[in-house]
N, C-alpha and C positions, 0 to 999 in steps of 0.2 A: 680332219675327217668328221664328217657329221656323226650324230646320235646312230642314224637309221642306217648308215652305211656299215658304221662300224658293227651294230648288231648284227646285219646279213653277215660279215666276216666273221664271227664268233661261231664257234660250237654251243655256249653257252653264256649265261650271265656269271652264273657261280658255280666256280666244282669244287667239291666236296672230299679233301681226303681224309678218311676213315667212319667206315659206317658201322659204327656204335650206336649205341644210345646219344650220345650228345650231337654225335653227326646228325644222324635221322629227326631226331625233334628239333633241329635247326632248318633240314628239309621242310621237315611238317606244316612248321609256325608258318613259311613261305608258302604255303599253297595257292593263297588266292590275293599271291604281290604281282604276279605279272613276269616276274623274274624265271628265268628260264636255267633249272637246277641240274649239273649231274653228280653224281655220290659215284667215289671212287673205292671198292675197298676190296684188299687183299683176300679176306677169305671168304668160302660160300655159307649160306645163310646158312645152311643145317651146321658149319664149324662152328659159324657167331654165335648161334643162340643156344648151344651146347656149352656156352663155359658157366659152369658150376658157382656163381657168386649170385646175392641175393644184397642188398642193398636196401637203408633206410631212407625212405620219400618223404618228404619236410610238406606240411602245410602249402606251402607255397609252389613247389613243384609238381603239387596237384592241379592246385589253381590254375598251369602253366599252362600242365599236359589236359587240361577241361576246355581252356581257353582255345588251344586247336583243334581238339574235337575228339580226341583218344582216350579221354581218360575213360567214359562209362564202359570199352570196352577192358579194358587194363583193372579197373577196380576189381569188378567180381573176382578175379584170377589172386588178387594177393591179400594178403591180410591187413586191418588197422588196428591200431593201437589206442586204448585210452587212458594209460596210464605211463609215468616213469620214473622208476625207482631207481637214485642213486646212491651208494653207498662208499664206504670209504673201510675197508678193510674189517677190523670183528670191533669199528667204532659201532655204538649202537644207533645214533642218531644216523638219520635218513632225511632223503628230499626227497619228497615225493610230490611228483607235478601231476594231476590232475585235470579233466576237459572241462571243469567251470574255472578253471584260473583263467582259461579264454575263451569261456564260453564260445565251445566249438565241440562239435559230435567228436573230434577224435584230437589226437596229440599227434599224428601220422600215421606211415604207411611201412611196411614191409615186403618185398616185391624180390621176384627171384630175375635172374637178367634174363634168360632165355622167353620168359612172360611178355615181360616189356618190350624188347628188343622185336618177338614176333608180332606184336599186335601194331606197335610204330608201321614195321614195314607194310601190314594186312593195311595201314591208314596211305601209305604213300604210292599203292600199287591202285588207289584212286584219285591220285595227284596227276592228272596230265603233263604237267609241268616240271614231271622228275625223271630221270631215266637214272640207269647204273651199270655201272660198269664193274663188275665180278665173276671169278675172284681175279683181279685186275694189281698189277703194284706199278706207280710212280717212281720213274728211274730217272727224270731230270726235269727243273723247273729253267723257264728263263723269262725272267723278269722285261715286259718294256712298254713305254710309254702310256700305251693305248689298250695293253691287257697282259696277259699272261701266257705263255705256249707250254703246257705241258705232257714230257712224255711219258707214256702209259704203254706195259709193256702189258701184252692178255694172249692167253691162248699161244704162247712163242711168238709173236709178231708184237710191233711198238708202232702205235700209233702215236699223232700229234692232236692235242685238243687244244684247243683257243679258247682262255675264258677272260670275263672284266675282269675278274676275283677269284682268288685261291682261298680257300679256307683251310687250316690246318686240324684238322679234329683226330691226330691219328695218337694221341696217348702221350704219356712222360717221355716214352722216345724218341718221340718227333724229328722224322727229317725234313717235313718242311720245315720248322723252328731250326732245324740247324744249318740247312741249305741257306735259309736265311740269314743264318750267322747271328742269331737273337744269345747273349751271353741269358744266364743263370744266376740267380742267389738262391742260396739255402744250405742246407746239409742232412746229410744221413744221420736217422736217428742212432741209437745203439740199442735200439729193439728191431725184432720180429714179429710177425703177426701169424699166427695161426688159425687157417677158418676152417672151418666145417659143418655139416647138419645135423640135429642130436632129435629125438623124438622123448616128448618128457610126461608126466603121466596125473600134470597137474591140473585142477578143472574148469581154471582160464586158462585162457592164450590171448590175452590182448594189452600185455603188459612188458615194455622197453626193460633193459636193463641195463645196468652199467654200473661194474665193479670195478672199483679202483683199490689197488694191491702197489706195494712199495717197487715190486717189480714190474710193475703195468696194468695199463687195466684192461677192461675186458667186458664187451657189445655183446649183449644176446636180446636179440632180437624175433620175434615172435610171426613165425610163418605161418598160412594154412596148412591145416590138420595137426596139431598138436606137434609142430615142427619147431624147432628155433634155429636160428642161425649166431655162429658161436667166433667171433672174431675174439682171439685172444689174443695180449700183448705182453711178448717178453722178451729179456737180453737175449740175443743172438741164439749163445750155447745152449740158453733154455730154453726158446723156442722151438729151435732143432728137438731136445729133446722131448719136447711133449708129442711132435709130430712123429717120434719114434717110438713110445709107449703101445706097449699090447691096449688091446679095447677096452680092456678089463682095466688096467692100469689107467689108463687116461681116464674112462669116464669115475671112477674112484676121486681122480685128483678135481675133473668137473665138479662134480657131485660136492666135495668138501668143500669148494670155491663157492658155488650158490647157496650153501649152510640149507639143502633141501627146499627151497623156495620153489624148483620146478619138479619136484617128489624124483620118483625113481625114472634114471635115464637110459638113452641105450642110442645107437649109433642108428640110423637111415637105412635102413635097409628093401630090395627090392622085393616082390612077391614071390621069386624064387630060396630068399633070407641070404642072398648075396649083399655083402656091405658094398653099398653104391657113394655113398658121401664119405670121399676123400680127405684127409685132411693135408690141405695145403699149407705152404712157408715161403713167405714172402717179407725180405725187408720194407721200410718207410722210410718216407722220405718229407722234408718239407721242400716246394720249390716254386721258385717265383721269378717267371720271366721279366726280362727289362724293359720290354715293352710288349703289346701284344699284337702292334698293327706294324705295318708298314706299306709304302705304295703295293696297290695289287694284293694285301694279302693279310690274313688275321687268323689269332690263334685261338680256342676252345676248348673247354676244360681239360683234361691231366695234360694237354701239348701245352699250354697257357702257366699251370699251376697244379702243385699237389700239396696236400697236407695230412695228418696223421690220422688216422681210420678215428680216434676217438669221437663221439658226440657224432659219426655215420653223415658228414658236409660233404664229401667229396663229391658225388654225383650229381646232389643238389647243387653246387658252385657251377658244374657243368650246363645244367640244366638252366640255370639261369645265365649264365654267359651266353646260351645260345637263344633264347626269348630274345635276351638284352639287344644283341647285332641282330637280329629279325626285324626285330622294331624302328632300330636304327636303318637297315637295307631299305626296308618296304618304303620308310619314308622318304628317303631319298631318290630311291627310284620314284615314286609317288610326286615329289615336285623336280623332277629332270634331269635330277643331279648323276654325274658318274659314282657308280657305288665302288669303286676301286680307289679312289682319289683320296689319301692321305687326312685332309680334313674331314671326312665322312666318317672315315676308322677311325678317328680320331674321337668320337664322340662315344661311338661304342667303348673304348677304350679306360676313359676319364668316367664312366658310367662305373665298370666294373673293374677295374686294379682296384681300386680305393675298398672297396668292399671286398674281396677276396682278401686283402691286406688282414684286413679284421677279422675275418674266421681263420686263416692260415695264424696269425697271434693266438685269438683264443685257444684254436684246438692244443697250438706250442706249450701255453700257459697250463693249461690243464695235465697235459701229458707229463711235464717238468715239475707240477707242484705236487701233482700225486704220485708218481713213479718216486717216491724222496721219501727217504726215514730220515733225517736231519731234523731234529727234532723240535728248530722254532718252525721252522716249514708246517711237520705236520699239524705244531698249536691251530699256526694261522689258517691252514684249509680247514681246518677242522671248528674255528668260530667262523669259517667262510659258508661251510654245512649249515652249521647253526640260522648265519643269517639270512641262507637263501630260503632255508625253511617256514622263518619268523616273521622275517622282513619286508611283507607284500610287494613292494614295489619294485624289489631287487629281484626278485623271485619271478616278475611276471617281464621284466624284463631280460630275464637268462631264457626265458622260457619263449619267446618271442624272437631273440635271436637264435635259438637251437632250432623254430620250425620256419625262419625265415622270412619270419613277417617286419620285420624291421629294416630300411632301406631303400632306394626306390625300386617301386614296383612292375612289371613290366604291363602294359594295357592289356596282355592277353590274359593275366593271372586276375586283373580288375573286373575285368569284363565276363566273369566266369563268376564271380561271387554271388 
């Protein structure tokens, strides 16, 4: 079957299940490939961009989201950061990373999902090249030759879609990953995470944070309006129990944790003084597909891999897996190639395992050396402090790989500087 035939038989070139964040700016990047997109996803937009997480934007996943043309409207909406202060328990010494260690206006970004998530979509509802299908759910793929048939259940009726390429973008739980029968490495931390938004009454806000405690450590991160966002990390039972704590009790136990560094705190509340920011409890996980491609079909960040909230990689990994296969698609579609074809995912693939490998270790490494009172442990993080501090070289290199600037780069995030 020809190129041209086979296209008239297609629904599409690429469909898309799950439209998240990493879905939608894999959409985005495709705008102007030629390739003919549809995004498949279970819930409607006012459910999507209603879920209550906020999220740290790396250097690089600016670059991305500028390089497709989203970002100027997404900046103004979230906050940046110029500074970040890491700490290691009531050690006194600190690392503090700085915007001239890379001479750069900022250190990143701080962005709530429902921000992102709506403005991606306001960018791909000027995509001729994209349609969607929602709130839509995928109840069976079948793999062959020449593309992909998959059924779409919407509205009580199941439709059949024809595409070259399936994408998997639909999270850690991925059924297309397991439809595909892609095995798993990793394992369950023996932490929890507790997030939620704290309102703090200090007279910056443009300053990261990351508190490492024997029991876990703990992301606060610097929203618009005198907001933070408070991912904390602890054993199971203790995590449970801080998400159980009165207001009064929790933010006491906050409060003691930042030694006043964000002055006096208090919970999110609406204009009516109804507390709106929940706090959530959720385990971690590290995990690492065995592969990410196979004929017809490729996976996307949390379906792909996940790692521990510390040092705030996970979206950015996403973010950039899904640059990386854009890059990889456009061009092949660009010199004739079938984009479904094995060799093609193939290169998307051997781009980014090798480097998710690296940040899924680091984030493991850090989580394991600081969550530890063993006490040749805490020597050695603690001349490890010392030397990121002292050390220029090591230092502007941690600091390079925490906003992503190290590794190859995708031409959208180049082409944007």
């Amino acid at each position: 079957m020809s190129q041209a035939q086979l296209k008239n038989d297609l629904d599409c070139d690429l469909a898309i299940v799950g439209g998240g964040i990493v879905g939608t700016t894999l959409a985005a990047a495709l705008k102007a490939s030629g390739l003919r997109i549809l995004l498949i996803e279970a819930k409607t937009l006012e459910a999507a961009i209603a879920r209550p997480q906020a999220y740290a934007i790396s250097l690089l996943s600016g670059r991305i989201l500028k390089g497709i043309g989203v970002w100027d409207k997404i900046l103004p909406r979230i906050n940046k950061f110029k500074h970040i202060d890491l700490s290691d328990a009531d050690y006194p010494q600190t690392v503090q990373f700085e915007t001239q260690d890379l001479k750069t206006d900022e250190l990143g970004y701080v962005g709530e999902h429902g921000v992102i998530l709506e403005e991606l979509h306001r960018f791909l509802a000027t995509c001729p090249n994209v349609e969607w299908l929602r709130p839509a759910q995928v109840t069976a793929v079948d793999y062959q030759e020449d593309g992909v048939e998959i059924a779409v259940e919407m509205n009580g009726e199941t439709r059949k879609v024809r595409s070259r390429l399936l994408i998997g973008a639909d999270g850690a739980r991925s059924r297309i990953r397991s439809w595909a029968k892609i095995k798993t490495k990793g394992w369950k931390y023996w932490q929890s995470c507790v997030a939620t938004q704290i309102k703090h009454s200090a007279p910056r806000n443009d300053i990261a944070f990351e508190r490492f405690c024997d029991s876990g450590p703990m992301g606060v991160l610097p929203l618009p309006g005198n907001r933070v966002s408070i991912v904390w990390t602890a054993p199971h039972a203790e995590a449970k129990a801080l998400q159980n704590l009165s207001e009064a009790e929790f933010i006491a136990k906050l409060e003691q944790r930042m030694n006043g560094a964000l002055g006096k705190l208090e919970l999110v509340r609406d204009p009516a003084g109804i507390r709106v920011a929940a706090r959530a409890c959720f385990p971690v996980q590290l995990m690492q597909s065995d592969c990410y491609v196979k004929p017809r079909m490729a996976l996307v960040g949390d379906a792909a891999h996940c790692c521990h909230p510390v040092g705030g990689q996970g979206l950015n990994l996403g973010i950039r897996d899904a640059a990386a296969l854009a890059q990889t698609l456009a061009t092949a579609h660009q010199q004739g190639e079938d984009i479904g074809r094995l060799k093609v995912l193939k290169r998307y693939q051997s781009w980014r395992k090798r480097e998710n490998w690296i940040i899924l270790g680091f984030t493991d490494i850090l989580d394991r050396t600081f969550s530890n009172n063993f006490l040749p442990i805490v020597a050695a993080r603690r001349l490890g402090l010392w030397m990121l501090q002292n050390v220029r070289p090591l230092k502007i290199y941690a600091l390079k790989l925490m906003t992503g600037l190290l590794g190859r780069k995708p031409v959208l995030s180049v082409n944007s500087d």
